[in-house]
MARBA-3410 file (N, C-alpha, C, O; in Angstrom, 1 decimal):
237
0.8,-1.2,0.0,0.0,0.0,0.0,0.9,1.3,0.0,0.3,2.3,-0.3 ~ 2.2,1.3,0.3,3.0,2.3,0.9,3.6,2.4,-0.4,3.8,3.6,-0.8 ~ 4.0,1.2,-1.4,4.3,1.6,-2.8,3.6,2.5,-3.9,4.1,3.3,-4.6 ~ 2.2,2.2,-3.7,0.8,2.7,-3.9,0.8,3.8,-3.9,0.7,4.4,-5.0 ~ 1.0,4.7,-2.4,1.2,5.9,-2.2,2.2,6.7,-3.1,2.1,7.8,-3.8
3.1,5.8,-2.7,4.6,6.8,-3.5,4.1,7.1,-4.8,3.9,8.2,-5.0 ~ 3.9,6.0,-5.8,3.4,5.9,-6.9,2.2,7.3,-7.3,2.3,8.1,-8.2 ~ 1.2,7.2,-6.4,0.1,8.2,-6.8,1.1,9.9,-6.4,0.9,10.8,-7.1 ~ 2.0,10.0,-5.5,2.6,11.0,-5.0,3.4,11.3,-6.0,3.5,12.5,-6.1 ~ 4.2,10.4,-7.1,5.8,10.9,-7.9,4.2,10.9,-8.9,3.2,11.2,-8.2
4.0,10.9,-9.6,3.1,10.7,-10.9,1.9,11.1,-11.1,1.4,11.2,-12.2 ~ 1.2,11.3,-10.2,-0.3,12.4,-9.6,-1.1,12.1,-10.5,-1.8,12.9,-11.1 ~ -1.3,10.9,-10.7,-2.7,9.8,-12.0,-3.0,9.5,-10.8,-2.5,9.3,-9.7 ~ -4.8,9.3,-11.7,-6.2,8.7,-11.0,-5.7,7.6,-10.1,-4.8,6.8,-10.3 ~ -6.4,7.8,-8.9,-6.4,6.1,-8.3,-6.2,5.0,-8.8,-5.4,4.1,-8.3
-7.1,5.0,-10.2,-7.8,3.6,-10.7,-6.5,3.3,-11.3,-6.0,2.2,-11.0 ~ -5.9,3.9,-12.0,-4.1,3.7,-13.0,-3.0,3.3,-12.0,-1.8,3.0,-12.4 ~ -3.4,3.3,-10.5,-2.4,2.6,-10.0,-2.9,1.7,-9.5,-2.1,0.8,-8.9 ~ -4.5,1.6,-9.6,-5.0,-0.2,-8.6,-4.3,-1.1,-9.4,-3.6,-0.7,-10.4 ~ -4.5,-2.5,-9.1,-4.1,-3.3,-9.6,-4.9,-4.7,-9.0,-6.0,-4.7,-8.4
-4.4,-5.6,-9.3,-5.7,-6.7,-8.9,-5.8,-7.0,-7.6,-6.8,-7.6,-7.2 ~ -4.6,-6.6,-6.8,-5.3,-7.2,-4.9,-5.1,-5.9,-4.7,-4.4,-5.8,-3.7 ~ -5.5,-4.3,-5.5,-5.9,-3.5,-4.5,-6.4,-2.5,-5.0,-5.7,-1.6,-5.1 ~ -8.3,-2.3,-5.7,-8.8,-1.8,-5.9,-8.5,0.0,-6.1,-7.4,0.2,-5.7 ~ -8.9,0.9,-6.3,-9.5,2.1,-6.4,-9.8,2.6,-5.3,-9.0,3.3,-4.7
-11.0,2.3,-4.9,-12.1,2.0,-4.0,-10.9,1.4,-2.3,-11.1,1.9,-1.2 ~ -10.0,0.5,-2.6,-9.1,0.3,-1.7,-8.4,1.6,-1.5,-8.8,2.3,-0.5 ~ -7.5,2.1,-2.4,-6.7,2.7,-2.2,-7.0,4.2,-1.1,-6.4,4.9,-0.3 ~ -8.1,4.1,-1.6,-8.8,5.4,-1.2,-9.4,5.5,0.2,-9.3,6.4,1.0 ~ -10.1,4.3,0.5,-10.2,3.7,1.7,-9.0,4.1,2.7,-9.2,4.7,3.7
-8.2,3.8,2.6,-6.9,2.9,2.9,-6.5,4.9,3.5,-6.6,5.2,4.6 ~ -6.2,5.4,2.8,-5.7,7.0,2.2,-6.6,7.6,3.6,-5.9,8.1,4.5 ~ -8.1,7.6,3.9,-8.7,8.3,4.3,-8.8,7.3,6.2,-9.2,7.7,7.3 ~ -8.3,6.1,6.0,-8.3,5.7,7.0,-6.7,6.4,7.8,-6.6,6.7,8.9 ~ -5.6,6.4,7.0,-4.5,6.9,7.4,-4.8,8.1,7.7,-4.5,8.5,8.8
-5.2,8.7,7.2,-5.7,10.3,7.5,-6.3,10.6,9.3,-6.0,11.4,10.2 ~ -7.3,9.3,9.2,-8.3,9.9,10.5,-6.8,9.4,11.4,-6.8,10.0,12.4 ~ -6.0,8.6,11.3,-4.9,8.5,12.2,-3.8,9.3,12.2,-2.8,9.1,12.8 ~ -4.1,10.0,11.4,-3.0,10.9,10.8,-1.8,10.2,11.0,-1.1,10.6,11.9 ~ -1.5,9.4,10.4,-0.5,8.6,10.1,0.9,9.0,9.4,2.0,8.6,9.7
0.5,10.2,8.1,1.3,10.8,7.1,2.0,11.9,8.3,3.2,11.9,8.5 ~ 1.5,12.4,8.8,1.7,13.7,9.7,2.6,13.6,11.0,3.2,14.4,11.7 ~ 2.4,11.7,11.1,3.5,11.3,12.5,4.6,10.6,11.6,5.8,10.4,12.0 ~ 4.3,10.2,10.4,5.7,9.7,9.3,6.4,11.2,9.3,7.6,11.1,9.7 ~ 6.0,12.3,8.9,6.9,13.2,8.7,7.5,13.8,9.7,8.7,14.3,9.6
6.5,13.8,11.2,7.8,14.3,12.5,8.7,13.4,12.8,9.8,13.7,13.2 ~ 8.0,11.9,12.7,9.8,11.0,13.4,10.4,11.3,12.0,11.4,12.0,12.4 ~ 10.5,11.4,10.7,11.5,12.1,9.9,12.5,12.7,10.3,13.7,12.4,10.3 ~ 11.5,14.2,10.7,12.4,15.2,10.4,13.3,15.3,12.0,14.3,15.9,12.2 ~ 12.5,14.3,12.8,13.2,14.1,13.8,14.5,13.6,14.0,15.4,14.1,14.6
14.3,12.4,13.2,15.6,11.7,12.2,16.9,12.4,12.1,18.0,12.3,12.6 ~ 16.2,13.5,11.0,17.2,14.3,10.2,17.8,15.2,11.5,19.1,15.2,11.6 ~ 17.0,16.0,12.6,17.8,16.6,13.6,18.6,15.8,14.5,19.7,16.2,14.9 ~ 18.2,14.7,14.9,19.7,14.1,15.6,20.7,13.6,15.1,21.8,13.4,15.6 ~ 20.3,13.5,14.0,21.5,12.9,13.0,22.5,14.3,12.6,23.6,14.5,13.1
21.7,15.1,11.7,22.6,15.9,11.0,22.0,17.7,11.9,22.8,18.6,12.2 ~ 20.8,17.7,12.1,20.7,18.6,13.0,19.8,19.7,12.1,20.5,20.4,11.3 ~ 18.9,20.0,12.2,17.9,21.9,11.7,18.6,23.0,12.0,18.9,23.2,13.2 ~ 19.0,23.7,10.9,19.6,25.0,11.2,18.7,26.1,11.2,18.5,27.0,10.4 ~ 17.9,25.9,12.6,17.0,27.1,12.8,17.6,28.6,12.9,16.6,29.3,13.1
18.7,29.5,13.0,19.3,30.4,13.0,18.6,31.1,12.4,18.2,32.1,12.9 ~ 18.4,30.7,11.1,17.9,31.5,9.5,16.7,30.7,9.0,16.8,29.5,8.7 ~ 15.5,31.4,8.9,14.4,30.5,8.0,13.7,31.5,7.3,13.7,32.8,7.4 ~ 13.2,30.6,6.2,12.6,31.4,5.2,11.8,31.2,4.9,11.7,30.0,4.9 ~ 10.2,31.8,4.4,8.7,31.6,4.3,8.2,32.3,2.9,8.2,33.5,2.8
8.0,31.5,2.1,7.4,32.0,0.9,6.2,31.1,0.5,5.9,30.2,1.2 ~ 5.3,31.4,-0.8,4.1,30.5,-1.3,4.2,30.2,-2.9,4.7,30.9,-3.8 ~ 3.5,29.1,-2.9,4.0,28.4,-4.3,3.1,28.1,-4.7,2.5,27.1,-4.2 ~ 2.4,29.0,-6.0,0.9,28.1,-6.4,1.0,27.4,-7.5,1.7,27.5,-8.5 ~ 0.2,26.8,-7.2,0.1,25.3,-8.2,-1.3,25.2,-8.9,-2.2,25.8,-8.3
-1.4,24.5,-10.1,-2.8,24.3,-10.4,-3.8,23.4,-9.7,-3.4,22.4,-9.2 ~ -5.0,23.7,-9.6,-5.6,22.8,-9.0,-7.2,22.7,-9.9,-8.2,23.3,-9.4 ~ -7.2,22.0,-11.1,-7.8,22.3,-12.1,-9.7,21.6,-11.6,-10.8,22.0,-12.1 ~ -9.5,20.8,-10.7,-10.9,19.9,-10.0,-11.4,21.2,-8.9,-12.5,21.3,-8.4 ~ -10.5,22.0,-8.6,-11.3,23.2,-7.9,-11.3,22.0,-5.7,-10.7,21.0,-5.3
-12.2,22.9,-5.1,-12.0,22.1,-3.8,-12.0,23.5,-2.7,-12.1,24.7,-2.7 ~ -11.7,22.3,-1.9,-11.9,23.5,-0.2,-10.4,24.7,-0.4,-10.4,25.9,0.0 ~ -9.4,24.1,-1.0,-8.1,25.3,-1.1,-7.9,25.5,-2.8,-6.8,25.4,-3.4 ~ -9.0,25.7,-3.3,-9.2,26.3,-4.5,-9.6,27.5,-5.1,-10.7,27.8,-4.9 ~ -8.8,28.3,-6.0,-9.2,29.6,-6.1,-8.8,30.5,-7.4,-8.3,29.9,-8.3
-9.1,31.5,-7.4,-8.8,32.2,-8.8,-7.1,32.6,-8.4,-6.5,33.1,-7.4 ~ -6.9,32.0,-9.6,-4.9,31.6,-9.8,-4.5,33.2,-10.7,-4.6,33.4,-11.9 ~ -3.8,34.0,-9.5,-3.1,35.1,-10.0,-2.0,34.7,-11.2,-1.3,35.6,-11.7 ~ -1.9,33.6,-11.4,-0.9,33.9,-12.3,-1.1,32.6,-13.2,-0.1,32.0,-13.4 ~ -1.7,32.4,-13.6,-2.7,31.1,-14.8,-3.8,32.2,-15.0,-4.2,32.2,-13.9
-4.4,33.0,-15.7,-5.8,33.3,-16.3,-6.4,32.8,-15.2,-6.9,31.7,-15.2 ~ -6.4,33.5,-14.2,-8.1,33.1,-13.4,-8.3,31.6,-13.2,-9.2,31.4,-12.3 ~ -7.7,30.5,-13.7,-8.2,29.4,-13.5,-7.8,28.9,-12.3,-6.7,29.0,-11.9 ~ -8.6,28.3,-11.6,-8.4,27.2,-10.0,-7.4,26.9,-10.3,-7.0,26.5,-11.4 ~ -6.4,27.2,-8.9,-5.1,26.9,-8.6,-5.3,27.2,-6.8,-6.2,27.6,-6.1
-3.7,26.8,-6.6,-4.4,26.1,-5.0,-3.1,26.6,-4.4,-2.5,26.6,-5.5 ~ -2.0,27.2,-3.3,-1.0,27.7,-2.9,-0.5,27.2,-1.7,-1.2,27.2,-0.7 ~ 0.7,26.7,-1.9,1.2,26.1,-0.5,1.9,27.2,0.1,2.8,27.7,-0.6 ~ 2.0,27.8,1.3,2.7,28.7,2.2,3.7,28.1,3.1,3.2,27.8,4.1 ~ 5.0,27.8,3.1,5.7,26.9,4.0,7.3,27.7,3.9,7.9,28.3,2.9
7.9,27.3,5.7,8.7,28.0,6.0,9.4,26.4,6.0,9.0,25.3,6.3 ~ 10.6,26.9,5.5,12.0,25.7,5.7,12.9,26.9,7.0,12.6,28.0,7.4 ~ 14.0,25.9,7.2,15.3,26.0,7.7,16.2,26.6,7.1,15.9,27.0,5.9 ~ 17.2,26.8,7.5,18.4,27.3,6.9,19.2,26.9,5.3,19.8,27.7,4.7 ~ 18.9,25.1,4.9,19.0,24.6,4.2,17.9,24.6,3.2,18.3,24.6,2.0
16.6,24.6,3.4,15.3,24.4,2.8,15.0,22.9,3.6,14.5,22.2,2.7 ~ 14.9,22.3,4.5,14.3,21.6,5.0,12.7,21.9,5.8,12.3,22.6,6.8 ~ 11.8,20.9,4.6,10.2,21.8,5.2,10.1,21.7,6.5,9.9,20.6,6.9 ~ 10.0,22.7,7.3,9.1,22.8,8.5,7.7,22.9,8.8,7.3,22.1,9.7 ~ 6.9,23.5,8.3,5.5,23.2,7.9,5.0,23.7,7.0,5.6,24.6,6.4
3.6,23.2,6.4,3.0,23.8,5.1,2.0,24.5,5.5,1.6,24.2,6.7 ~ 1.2,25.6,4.9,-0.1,25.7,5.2,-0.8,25.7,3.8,-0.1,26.3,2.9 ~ -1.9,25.2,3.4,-2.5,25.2,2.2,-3.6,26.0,2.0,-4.3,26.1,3.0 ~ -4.0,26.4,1.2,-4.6,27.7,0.7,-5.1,27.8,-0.9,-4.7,27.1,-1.8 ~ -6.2,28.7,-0.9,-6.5,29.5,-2.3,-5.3,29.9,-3.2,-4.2,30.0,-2.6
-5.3,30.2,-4.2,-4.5,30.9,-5.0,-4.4,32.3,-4.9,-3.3,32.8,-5.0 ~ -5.2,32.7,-4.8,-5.8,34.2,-4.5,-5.6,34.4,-3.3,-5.5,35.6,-3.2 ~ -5.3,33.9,-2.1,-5.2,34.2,-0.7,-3.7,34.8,-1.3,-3.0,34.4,-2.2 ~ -3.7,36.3,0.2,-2.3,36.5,-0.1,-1.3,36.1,0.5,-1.6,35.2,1.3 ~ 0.2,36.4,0.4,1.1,35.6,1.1,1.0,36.3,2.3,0.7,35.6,3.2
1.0,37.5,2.5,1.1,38.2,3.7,0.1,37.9,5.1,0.5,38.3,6.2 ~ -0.9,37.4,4.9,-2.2,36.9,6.3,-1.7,35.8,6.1,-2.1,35.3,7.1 ~ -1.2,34.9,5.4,-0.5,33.3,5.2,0.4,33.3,6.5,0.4,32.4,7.4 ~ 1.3,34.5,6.6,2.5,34.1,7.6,2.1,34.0,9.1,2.6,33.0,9.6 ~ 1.6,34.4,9.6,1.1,33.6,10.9,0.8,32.5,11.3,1.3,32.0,12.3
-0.4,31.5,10.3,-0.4,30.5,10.4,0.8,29.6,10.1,1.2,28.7,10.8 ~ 1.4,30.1,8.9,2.4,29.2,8.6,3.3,28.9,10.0,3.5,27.8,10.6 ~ 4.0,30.5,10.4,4.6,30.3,11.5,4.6,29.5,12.8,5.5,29.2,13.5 ~ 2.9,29.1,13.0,2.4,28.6,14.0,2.6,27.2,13.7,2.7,26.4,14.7 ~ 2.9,26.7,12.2,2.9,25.5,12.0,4.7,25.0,12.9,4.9,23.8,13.1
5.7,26.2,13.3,6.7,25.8,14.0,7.0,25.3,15.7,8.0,25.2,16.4 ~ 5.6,25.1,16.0,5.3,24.8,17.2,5.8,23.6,17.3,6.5,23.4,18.2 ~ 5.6,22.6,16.5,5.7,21.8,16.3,7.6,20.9,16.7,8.1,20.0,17.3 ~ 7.9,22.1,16.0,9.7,21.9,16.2,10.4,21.9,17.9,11.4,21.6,18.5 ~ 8.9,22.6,18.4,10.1,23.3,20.2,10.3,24.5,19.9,9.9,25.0,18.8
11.0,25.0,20.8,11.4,26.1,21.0,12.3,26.7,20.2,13.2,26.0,19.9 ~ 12.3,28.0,19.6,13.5,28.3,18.2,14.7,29.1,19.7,14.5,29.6,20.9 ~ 15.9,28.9,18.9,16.8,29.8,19.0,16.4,31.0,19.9,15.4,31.1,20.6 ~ 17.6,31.9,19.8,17.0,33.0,20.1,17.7,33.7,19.0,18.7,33.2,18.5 ~ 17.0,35.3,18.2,17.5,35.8,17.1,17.4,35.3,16.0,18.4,35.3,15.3
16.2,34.7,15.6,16.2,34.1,14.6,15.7,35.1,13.4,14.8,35.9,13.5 ~ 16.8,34.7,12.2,15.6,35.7,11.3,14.9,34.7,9.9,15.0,33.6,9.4 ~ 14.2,35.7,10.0,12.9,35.3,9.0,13.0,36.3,7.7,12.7,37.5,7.7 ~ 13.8,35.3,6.3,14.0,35.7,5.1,12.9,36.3,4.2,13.0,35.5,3.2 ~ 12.1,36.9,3.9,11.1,37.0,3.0,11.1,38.0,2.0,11.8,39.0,2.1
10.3,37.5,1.1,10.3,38.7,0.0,9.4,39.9,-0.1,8.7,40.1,0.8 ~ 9.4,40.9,-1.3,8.8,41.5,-1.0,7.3,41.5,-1.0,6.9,42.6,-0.7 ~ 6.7,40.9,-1.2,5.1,40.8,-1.0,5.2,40.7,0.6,4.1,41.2,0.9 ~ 5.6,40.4,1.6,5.7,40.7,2.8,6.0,42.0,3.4,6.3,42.2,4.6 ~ 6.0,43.3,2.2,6.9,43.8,2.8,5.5,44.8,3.4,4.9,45.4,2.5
5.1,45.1,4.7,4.3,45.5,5.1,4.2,45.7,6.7,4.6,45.0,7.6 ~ 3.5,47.0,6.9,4.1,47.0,8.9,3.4,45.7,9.4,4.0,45.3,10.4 ~ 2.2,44.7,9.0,1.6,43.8,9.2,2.3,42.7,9.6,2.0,41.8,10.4 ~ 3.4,42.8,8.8,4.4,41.6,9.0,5.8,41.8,9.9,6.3,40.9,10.4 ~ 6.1,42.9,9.9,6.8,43.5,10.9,6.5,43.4,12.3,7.4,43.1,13.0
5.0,43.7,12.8,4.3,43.8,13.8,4.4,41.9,14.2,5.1,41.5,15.2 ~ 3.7,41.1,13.4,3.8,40.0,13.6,5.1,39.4,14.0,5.4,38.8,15.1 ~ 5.9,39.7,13.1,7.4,39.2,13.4,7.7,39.4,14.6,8.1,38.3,15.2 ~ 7.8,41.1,15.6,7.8,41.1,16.3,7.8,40.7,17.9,8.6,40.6,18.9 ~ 6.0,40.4,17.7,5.5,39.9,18.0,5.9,38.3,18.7,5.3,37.8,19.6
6.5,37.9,18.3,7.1,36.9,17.8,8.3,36.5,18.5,8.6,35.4,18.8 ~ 8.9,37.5,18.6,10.4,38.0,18.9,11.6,37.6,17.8,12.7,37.1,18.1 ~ 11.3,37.8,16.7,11.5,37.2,15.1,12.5,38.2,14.8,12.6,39.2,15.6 ~ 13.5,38.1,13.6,14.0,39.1,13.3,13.6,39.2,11.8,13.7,38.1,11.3 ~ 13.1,40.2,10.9,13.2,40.1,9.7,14.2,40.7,8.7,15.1,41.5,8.7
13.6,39.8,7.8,15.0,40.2,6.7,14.4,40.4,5.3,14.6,39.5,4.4 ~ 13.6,41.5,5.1,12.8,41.4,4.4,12.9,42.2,3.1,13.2,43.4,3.1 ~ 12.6,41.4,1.9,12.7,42.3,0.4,12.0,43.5,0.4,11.1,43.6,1.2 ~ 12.4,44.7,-0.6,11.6,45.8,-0.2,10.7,45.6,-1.8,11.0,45.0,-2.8 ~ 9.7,46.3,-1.4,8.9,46.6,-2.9,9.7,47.8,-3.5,10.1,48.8,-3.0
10.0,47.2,-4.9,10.0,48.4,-5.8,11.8,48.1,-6.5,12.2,48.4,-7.6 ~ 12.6,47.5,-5.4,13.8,47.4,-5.3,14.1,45.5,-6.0,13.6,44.4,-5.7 ~ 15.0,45.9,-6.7,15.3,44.0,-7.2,16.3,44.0,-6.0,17.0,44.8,-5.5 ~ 16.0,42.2,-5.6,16.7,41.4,-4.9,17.1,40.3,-5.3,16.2,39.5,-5.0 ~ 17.7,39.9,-5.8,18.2,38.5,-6.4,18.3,37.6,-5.3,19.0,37.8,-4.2
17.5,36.2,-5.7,17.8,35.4,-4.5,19.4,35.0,-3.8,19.7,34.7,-2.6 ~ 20.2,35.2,-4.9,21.8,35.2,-4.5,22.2,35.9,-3.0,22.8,35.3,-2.0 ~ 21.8,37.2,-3.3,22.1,38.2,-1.8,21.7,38.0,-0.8,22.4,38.4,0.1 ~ 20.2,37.1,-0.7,19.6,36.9,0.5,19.7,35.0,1.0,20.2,33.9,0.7 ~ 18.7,35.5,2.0,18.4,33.6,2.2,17.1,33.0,2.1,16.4,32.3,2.9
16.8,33.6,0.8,15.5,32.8,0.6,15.4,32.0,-0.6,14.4,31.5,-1.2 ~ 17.2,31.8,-0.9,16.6,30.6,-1.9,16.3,29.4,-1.8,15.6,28.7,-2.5 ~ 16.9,29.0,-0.6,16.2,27.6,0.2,15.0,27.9,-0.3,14.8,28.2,-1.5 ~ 14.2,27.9,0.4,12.7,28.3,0.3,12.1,28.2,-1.6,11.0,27.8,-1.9 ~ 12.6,28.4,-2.2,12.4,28.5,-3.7,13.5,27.1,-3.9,13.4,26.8,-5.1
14.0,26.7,-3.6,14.6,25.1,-3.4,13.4,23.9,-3.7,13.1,23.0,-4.5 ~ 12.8,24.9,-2.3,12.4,23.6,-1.5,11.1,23.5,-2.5,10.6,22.5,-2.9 ~ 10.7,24.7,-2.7,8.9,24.8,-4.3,9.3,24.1,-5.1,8.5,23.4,-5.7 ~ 10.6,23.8,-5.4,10.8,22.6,-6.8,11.1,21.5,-5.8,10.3,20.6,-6.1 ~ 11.7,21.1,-5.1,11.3,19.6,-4.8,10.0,19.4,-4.4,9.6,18.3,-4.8
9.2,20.0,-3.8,7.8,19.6,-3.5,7.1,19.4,-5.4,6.5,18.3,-5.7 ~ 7.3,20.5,-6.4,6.5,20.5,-7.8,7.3,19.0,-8.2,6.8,18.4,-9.2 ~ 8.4,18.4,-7.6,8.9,17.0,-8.5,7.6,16.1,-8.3,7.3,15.3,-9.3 ~ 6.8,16.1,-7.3,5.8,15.5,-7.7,4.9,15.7,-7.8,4.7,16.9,-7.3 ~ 3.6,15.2,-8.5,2.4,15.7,-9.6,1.6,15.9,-8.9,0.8,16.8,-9.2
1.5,15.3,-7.8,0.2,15.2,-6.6,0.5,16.7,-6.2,-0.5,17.3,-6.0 ~ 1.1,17.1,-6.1,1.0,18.6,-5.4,1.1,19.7,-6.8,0.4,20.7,-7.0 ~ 2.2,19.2,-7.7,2.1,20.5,-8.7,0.8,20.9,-10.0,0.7,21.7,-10.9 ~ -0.2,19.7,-9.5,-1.4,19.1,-10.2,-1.9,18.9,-9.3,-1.8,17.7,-9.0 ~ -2.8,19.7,-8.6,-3.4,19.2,-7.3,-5.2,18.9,-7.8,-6.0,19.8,-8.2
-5.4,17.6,-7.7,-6.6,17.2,-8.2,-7.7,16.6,-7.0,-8.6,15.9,-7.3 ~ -7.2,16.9,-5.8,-7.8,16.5,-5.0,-8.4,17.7,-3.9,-7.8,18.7,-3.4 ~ -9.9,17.5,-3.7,-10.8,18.3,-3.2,-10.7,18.8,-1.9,-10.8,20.0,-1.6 ~ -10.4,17.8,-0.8,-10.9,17.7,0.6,-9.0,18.3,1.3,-7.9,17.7,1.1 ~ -9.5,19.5,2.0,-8.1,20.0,2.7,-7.3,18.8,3.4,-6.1,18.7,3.4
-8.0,18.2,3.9,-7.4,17.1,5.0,-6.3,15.9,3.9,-5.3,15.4,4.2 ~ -7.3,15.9,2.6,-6.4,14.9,1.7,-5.5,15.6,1.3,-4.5,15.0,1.1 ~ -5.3,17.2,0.9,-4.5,17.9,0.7,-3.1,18.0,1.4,-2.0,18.0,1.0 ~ -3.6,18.1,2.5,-2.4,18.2,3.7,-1.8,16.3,3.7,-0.6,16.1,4.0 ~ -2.3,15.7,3.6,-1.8,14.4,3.3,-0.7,13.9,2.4,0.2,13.1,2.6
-1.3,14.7,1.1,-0.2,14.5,0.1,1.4,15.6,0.5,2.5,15.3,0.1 ~ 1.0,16.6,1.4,2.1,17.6,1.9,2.7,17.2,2.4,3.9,17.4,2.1 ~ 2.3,16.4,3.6,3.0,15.6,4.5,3.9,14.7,3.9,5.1,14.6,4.1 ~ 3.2,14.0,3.1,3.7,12.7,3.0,4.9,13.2,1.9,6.0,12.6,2.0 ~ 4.8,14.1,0.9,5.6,14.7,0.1,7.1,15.5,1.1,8.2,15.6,0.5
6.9,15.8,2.0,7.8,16.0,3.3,8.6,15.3,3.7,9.8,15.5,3.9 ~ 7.8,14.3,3.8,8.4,13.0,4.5,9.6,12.3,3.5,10.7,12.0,3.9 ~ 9.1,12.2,2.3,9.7,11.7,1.1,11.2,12.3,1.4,12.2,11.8,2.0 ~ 10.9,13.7,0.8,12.0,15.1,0.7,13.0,15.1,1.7,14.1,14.8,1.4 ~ 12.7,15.3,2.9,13.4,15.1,4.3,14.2,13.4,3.8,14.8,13.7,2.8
14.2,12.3,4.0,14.2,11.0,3.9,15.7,11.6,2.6,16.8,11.6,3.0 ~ 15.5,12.0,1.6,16.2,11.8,1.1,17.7,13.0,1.5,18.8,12.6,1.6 ~ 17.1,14.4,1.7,18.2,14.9,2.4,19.0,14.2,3.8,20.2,14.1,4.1 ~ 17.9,13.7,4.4,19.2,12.9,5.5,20.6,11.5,4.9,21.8,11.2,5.2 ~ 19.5,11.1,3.9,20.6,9.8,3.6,21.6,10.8,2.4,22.7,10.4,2.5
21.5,11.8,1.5,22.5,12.6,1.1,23.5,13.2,2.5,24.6,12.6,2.7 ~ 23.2,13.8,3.1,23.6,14.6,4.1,24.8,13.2,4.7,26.0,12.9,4.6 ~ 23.7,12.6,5.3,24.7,11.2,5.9,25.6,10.6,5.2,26.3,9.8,5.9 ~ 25.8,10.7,4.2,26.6,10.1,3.4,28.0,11.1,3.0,29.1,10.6,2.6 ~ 27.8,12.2,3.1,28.8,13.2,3.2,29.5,13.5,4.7,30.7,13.6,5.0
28.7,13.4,5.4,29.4,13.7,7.1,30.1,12.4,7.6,31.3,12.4,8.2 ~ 29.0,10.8,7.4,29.7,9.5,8.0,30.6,8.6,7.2,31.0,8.8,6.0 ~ 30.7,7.7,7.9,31.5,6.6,7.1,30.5,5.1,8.0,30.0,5.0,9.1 ~ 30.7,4.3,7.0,30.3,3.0,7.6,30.7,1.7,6.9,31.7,2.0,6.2 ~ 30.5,0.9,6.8,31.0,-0.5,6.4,30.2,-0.9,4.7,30.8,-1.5,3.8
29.1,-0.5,4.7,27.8,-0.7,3.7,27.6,0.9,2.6,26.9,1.2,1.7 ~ 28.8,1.7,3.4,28.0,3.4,2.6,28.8,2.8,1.2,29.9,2.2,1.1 ~ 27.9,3.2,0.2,28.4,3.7,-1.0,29.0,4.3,-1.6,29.4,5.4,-1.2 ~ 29.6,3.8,-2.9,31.2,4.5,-3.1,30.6,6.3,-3.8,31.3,7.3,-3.9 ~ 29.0,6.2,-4.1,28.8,7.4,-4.5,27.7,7.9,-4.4,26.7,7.1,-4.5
27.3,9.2,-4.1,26.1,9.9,-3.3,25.1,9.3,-4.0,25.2,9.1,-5.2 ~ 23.7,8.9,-2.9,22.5,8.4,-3.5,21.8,10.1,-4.4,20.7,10.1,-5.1
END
């Protein structure tokens, strides 16, 4: 079933193109919504990323929060008029990484919602981690650039580092290209950059579990540059 998943996650086709004869459509989906009410995908991605912090460690010092919309052509509960497709249903993920681009959390959304009322929740999604640092700053661009977000930040005890309107910033100068990293490993798979699924809860499922994936593979890269072992490989996975 866990092949299943991966499968519908890298390639973002109907159910029915990945059932097969011992496991229905109708299974799969079952199966998807029973994981859900256990939230199952959502405790796969904290022992993850948990993983990845004792091993190699979160560089919370510096994080960065931007939003990435995607199409979402079936419409749904985070479906909306897509500022940047013609008007057509598109759906926006809001999510702050680490210092590297390792996701910390998502929040999912309209297309039309703006980034700026996004960053609170997003940020709240770092409760999750413990306690940050102290001095931490918060990379963003200029569509943040507002006393709203300032005030928040503050609020917060946050430091910002924020693009100004009007003025070019090349991702090079700052540290928000993590964050624009991290929007193309999430678009590697279809399930999110093709979002054809209605119900927020299944939404946040595919996020998760697309997390989990992502994380999973930066640790065993990461690991393979810092350790040595008896079994590591003569070359990076």
């Amino acid at each position: 079933m866990f092949d299943k998943f991966v499968q519908l996650a890298v390639f973002g086709v109907g159910y029915r193109l990945i059932a097969g004869p011992g496991c229905s459509a109708t299974t799969l989906r079952r199966r998807r919504d029973e994981w859900i009410e256990a939230g199952v995908m959502a405790e796969l991605e904290r022992i993850v990323r948990d993983a990845y912090d004792r091993t190699i460690g979160l560089e919370l010092s510096d994080i960065a929060v931007d939003g990435c919309i995607t199409k979402a052509p079936c419409g749904g509960d985070v479906a909306g008029r897509s500022p940047v497709d013609r008007g057509k249903q598109g759906t926006k993920r809001s999510i702050v990484v680490d210092k590297v681009g390792i996701p910390l959390g998502v929040v999912a959304a309209r297309a039309n919602d703006h980034d700026s009322p996004l960053l609170a929740p997003t940020l709240d999604t770092l409760s999750r981690i413990g306690p940050l640092p102290p001095n931490v700053r918060v990379h963003l661009d200029a569509g943040y650039d507002s006393n709203k977000t300032r005030d928040e930040l503050a609020r917060r005890n946050l430091i910002g580092v924020i693009a100004h309107k009007g003025e070019a910033a090349p991702l090079q100068v700052g540290g928000r290209w993590p964050v624009e990293r991290t929007n193309s490993w999430h678009n590697h798979y279809r399930r999110l950059l093709i979002c054809t699924e209605r119900r927020t809860n299944v939404v946040d499922f595919w996020i998760s579990f697309a997390n989990a994936l992502i994380i999973t593979g930066r640790l065993i890269r990461e690991a393979w540059i810092r350790y040595r072992w008896d079994t590591r490989p003569s070359r990076p996975p």
